[in-house]
Residue frames as qw, qx, qy, qz and C-alpha x, y, z in Angstrom:
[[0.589, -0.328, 0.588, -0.448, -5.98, 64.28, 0.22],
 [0.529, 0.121, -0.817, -0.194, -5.39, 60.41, -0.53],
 [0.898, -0.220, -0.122, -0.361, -8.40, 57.99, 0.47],
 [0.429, -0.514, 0.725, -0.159, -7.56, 54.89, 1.86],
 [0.829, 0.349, 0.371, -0.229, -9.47, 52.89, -0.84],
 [0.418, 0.860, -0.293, 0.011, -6.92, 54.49, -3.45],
 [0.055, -0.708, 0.689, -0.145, -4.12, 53.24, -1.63],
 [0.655, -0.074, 0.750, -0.057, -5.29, 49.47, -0.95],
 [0.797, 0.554, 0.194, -0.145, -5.63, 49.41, -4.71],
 [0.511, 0.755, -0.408, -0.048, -2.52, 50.60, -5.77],
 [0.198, -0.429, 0.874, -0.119, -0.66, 48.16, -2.99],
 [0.792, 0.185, 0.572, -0.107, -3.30, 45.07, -4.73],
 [0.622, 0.773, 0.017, -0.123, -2.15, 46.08, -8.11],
 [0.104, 0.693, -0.713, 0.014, 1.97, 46.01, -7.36],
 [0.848, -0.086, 0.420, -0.311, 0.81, 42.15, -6.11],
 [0.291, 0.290, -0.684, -0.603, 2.05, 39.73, -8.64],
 [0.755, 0.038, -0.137, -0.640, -0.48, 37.37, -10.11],
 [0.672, -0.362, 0.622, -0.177, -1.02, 34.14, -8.33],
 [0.003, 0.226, -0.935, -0.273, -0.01, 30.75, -10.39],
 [0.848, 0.005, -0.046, -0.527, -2.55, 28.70, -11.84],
 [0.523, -0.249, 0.814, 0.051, -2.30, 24.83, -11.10],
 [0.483, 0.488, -0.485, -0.542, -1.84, 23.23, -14.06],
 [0.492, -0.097, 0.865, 0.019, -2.92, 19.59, -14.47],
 [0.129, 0.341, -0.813, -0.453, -2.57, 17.47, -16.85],
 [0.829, 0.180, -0.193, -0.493, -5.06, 15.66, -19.50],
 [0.370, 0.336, -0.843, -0.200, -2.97, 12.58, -20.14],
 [0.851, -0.379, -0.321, -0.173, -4.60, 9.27, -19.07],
 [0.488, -0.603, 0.581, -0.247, -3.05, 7.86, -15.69],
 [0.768, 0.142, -0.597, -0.184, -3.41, 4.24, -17.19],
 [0.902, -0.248, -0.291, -0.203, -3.97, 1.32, -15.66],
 [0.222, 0.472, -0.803, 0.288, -2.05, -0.24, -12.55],
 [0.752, -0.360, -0.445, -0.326, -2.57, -3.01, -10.66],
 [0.049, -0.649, 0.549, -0.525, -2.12, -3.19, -6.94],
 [0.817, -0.089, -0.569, -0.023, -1.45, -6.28, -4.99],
 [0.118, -0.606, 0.620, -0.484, -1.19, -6.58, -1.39],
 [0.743, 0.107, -0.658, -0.058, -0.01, -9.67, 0.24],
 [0.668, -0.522, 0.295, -0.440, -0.72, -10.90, 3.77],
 [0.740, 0.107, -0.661, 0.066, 1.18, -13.64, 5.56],
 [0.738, -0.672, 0.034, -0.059, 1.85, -14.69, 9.11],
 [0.597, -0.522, 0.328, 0.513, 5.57, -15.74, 8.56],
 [0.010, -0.864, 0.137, 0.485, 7.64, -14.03, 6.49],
 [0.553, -0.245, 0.771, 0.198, 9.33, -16.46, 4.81],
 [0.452, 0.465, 0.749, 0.137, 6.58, -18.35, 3.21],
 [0.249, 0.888, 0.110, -0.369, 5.34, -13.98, 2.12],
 [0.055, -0.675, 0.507, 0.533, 9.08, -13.52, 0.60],
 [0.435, -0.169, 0.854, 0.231, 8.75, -16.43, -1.11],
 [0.354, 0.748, 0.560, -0.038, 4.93, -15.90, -2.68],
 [0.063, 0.912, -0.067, -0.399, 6.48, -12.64, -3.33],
 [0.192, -0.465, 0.687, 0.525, 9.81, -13.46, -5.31],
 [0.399, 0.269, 0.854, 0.199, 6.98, -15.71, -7.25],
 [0.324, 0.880, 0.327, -0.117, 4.96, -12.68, -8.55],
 [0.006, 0.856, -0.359, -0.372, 7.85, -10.50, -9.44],
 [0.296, -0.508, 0.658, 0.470, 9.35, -13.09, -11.47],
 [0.403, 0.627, 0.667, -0.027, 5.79, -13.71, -13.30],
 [0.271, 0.911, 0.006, -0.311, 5.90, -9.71, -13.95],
 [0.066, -0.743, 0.450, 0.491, 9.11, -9.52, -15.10],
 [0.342, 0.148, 0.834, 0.406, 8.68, -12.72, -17.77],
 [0.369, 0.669, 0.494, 0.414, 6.33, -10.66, -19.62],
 [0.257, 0.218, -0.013, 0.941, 8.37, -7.05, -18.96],
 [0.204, -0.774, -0.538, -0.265, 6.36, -5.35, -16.82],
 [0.323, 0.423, -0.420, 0.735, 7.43, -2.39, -14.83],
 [0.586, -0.600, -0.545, -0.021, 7.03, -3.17, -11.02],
 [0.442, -0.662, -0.034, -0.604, 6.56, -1.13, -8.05],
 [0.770, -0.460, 0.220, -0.383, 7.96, -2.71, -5.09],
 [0.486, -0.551, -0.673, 0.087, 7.64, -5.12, -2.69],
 [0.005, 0.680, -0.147, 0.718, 6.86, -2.48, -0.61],
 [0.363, -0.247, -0.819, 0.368, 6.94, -3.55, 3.49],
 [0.402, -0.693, -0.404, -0.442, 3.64, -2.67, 5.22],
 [0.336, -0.466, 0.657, -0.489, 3.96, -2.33, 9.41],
 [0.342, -0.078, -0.936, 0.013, 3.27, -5.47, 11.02],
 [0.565, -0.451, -0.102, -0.683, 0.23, -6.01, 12.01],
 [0.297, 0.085, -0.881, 0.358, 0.42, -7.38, 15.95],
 [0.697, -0.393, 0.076, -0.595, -2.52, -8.39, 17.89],
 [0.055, 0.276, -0.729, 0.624, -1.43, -9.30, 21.57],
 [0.636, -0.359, -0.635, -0.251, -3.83, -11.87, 23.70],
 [0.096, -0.270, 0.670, -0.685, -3.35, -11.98, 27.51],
 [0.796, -0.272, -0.427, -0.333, -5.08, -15.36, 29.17],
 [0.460, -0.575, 0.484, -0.472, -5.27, -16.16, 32.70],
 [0.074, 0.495, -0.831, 0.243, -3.48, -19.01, 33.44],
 [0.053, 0.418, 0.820, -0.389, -5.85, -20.92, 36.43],
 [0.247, -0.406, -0.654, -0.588, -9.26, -20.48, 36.41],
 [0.582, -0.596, -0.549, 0.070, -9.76, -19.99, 40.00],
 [0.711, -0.605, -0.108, 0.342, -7.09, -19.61, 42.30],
 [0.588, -0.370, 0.160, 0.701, -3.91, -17.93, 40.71],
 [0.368, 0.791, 0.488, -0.015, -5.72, -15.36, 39.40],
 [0.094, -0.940, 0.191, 0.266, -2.44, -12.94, 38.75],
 [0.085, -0.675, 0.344, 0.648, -1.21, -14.95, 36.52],
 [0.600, 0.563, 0.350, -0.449, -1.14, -14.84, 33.49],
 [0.633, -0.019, 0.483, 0.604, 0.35, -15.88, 29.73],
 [0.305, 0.668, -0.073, -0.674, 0.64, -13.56, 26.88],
 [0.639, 0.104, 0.620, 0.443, 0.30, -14.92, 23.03],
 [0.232, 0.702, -0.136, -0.660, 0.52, -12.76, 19.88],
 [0.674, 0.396, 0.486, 0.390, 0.08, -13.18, 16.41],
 [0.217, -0.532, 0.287, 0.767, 2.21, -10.92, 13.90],
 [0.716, 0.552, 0.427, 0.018, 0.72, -10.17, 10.04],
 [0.436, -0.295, 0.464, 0.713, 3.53, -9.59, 7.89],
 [0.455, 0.675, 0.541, -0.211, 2.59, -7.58, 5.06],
 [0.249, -0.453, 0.253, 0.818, 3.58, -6.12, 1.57],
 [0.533, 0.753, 0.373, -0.097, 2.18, -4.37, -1.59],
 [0.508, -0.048, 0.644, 0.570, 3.36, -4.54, -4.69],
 [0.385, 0.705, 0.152, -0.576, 2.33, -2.23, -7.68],
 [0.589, 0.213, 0.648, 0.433, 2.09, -3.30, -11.21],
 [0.157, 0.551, 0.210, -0.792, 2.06, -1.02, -14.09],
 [0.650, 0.394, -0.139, -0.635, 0.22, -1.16, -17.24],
 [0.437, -0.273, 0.856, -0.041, -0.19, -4.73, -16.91],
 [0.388, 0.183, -0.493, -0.757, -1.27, -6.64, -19.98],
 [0.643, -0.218, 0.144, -0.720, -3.46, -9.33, -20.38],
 [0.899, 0.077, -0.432, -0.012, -1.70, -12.25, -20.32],
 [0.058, 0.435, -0.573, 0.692, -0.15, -10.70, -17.27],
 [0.603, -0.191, 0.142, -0.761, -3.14, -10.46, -15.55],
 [0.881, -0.012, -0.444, -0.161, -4.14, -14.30, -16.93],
 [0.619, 0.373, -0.620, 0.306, -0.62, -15.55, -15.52],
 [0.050, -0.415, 0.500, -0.759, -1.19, -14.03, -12.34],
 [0.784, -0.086, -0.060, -0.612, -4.68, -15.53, -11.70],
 [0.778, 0.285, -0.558, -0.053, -2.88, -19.05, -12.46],
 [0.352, 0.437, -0.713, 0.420, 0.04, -18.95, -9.99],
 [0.711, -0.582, -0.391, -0.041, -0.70, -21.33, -7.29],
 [0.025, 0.653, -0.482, 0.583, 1.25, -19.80, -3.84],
 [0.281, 0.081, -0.877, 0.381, 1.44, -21.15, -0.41],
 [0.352, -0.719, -0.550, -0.239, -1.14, -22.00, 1.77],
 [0.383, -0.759, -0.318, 0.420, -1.56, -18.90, 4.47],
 [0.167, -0.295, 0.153, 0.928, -1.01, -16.49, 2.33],
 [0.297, 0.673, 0.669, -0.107, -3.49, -14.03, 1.22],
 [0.407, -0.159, 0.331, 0.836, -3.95, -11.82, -1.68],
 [0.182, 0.760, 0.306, -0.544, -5.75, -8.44, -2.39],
 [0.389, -0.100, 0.371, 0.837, -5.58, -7.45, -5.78],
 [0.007, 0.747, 0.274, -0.606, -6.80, -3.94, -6.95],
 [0.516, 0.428, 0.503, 0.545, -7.37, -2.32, -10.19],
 [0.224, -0.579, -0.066, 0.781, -6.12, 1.54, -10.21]]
C-alpha cells in the first residue's frame, strides 16, 4: 500500500532546483543626474546643448537628454465679475522638462558644471547617484 506522503516526496524530488539570483559585488560608481526645467523649450534645448558639450570636452559618457512629460497646469478665470458669469477664459502654463545622466563624472567635470552660467528661467536639479 503506497501513502500519500511517499508520493508527494518522490513528485518534490523529480522538481528541478530553483535558480539562485546572483548579484553582483562590483561597485555601481558614481553618476550624476541632472534634471532641467524650463517653460519654453527653446531656451531648455539650448541650456541643454550647453551641458552636453561641457561633458563631452572632458570625455564623459552621457545619458541622454532624456524628454520628461510636460508638465501642464490649466487656470480657468471668469471673465466679469458680476454679470456674465458663464464666461470664462482659460490660461495654461506648460513645464518642459529633461534629465540628463552623467557617468563617472570627474572633478573638474563637476567644477565646470557648477561654472556654466545658462539662461534665466531655467532650472536645475542636480543629483548624486
Amino acid at each position: 500500500m503506497v501513502t500519500k506522503s511517499t508520493t508527494e516526496n518522490e513528485t518534490k524530488a523529480k522538481r528541478a532546483p530553483r535558480a539562485k539570483k546572483v548579484v553582483s559585488k562590483e561597485p555601481a560608481g558614481m553618476k550624476l543626474r541632472i534634471r532641467v526645467r524650463a517653460y519654453e523649450h527653446k531656451i531648455l534645448d539650448a541650456s541643454i546643448k550647453q551641458i552636453l558639450d561641457v561633458a563631452f570636452r572632458f570625455d564623459a559618457t552621457v545619458q541622454g537628454p532624456i524628454p520628461l512629460p510636460t508638465e501642464i497646469k490649466k487656470y480657468t478665470v471668469n471673465r466679469s465679475s458680476f454679470v456674465y458669469k458663464n464666461s470664462r477664459e482659460q490660461f495654461e502654463m506648460r513645464v518642459h522638462k529633461r534629465l540628463i545622466d552623467i557617468v563617472n563624472p570627474s572633478p573638474k567635470l563637476i567644477e565646470a558644471l557648477t561654472n556654466l552660467s545658462l539662461p534665466s528661467g531655467v532650472t536645475i536639479d542636480v543629483k548624486m547617484l
